[in-house]
C-alpha positions as CSV (number, residue, x, y, z in Angstrom):
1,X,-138.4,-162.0,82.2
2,X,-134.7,-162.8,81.4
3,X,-133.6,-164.6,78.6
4,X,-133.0,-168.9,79.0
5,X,-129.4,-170.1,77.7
6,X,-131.7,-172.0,75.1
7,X,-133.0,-168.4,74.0
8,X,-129.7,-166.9,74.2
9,X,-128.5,-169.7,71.7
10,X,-130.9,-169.8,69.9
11,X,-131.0,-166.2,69.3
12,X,-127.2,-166.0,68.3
13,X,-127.6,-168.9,65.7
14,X,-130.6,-167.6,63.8
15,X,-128.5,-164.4,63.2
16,X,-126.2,-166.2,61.9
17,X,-123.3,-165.5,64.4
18,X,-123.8,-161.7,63.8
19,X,-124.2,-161.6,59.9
20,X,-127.6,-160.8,60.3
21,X,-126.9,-157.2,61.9
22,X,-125.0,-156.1,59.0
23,X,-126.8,-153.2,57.7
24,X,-127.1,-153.5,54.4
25,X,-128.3,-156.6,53.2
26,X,-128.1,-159.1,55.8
27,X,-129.7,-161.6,53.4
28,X,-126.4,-161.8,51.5
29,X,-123.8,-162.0,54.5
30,X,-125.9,-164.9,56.0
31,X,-125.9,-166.7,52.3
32,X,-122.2,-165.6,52.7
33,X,-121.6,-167.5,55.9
34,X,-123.8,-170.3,54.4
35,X,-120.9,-170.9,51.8
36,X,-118.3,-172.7,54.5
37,X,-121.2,-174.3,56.2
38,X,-122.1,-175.9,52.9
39,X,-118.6,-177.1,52.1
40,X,-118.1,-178.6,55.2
41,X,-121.2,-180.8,55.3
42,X,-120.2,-181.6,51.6
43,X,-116.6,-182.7,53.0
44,X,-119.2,-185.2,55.5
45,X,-118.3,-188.9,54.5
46,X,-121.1,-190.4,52.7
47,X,-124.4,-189.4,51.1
48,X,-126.5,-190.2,54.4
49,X,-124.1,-188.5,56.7
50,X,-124.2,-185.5,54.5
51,X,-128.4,-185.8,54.5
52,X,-128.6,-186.2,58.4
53,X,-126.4,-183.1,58.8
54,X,-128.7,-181.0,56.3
55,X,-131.5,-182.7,58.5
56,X,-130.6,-181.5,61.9
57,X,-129.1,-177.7,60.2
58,X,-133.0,-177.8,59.1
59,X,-134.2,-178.1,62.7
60,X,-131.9,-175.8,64.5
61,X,-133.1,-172.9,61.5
62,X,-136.9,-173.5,61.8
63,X,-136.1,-173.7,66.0
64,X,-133.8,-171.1,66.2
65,X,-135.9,-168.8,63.3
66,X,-139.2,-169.7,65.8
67,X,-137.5,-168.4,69.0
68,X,-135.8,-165.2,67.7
69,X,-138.9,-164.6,65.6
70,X,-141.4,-164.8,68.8
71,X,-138.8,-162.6,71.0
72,X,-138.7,-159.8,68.4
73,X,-143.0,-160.0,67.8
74,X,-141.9,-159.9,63.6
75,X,-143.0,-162.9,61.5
76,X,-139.7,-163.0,59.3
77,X,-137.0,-160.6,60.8
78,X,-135.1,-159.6,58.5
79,X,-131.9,-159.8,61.4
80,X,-132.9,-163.7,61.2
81,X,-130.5,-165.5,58.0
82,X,-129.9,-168.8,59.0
83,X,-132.6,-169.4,56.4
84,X,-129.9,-168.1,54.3
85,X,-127.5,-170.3,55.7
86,X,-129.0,-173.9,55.1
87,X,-130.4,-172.3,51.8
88,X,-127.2,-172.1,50.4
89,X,-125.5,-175.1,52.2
90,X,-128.7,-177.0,49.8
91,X,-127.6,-174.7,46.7
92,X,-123.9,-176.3,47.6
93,X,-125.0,-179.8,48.4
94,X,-123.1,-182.5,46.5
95,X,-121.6,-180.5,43.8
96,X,-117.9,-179.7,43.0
97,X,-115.8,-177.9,45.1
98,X,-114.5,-174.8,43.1
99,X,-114.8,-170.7,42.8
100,X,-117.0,-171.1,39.9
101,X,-119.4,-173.2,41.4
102,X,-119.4,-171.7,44.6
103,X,-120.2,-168.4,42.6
104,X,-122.7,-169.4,39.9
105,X,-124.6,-171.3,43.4
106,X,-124.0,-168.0,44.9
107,X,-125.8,-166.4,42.7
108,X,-128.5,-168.5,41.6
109,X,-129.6,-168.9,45.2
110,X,-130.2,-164.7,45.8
111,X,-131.9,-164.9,43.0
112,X,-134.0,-167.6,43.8
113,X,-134.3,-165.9,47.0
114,X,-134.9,-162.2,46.2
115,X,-137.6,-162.9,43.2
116,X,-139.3,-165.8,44.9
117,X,-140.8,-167.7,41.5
118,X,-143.0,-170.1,42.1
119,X,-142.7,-172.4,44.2
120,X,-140.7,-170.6,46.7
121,X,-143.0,-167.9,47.7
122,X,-145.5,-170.5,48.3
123,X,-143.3,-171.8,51.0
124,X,-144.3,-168.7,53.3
125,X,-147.9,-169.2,52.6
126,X,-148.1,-173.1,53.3
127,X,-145.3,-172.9,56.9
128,X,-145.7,-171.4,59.6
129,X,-143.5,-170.0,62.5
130,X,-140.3,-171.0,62.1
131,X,-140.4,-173.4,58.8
132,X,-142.5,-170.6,57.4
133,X,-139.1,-168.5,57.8
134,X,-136.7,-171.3,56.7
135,X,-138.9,-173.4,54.0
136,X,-138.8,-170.5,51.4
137,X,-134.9,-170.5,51.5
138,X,-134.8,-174.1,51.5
139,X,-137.0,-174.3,48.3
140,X,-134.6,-171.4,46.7
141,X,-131.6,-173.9,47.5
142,X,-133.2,-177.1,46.2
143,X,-133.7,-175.1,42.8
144,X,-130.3,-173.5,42.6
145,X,-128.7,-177.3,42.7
146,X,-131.4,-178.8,40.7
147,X,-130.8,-176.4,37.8
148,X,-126.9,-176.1,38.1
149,X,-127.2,-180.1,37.9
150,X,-129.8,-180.1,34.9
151,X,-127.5,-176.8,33.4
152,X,-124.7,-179.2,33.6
153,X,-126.4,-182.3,32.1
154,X,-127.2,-179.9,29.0
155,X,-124.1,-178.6,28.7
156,X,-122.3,-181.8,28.5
């Protein structure tokens, strides 16, 4: 059976526009490609506007993830890293535009992503399809910008 436009789409997104054929670590050329995404929804006007466009990246991930997932018959393929994408658009979210933070949020999210502390491997046990793909990343990004802004409070 062919492919749908919808699958076509939804196939090039969840690879991240081609990042996620790189051959050696795909993970980090989609968290790579997730670095502009982030800035721009942090350049969004207003706190909601910003939210709603982390809202709908969410969805087209977890849709996107489902569909390429399903067409290759893997659970997480390791081709698929728009995880990675709105993982480190999160990381990103509402901080200071600069190289440092852009690296130290770099950084802290593939960790957070590679070693999976609690709770972020949990995220693969408690989701399934395509949030089970995208909620671990998400989790890796909300604690990369929680602890740069609690690293920042201390260091103050």
């Amino acid at each position: 059976m062919a492919e749908t436009p919808f699958q076509k789409v939804s196939r090039y997104l969840a690879v991240g526009f081609g990042a996620g054929y790189v051959p050696k670590a795909p993970g980090t050329a989609g968290a790579v490609v997730g670095i502009p995404v982030g800035l721009a929804i942090n350049q969004a006007s207003g706190l909601m506007v910003s939210l709603l466009l982390l809202l709908l990246l969410f969805v087209i991930s977890c849709v996107s993830s489902h569909v390429m997932a399903k067409s290759v018959g893997k659970k997480d393929p390791q081709v698929v890293v728009i995880d990675e994408i709105i993982g480190m658009a999160i990381a990103l979210w509402q901080l200071p535009c600069s190289m440092a933070v852009v690296l130290v949020q770099f950084m802290l999210f593939r960790l957070f992503d590679i070693y999976k502390p609690f709770p972020v491997k949990q995220m693969e046990d408690i989701f399934t399809g395509g949030a089970g793909i995208v909620m671990d990343d998400v989790m890796a990004g909300i604690m990369a910008n929680v602890l740069f802004r609690v690293g920042g409070l201390i260091l103050s």
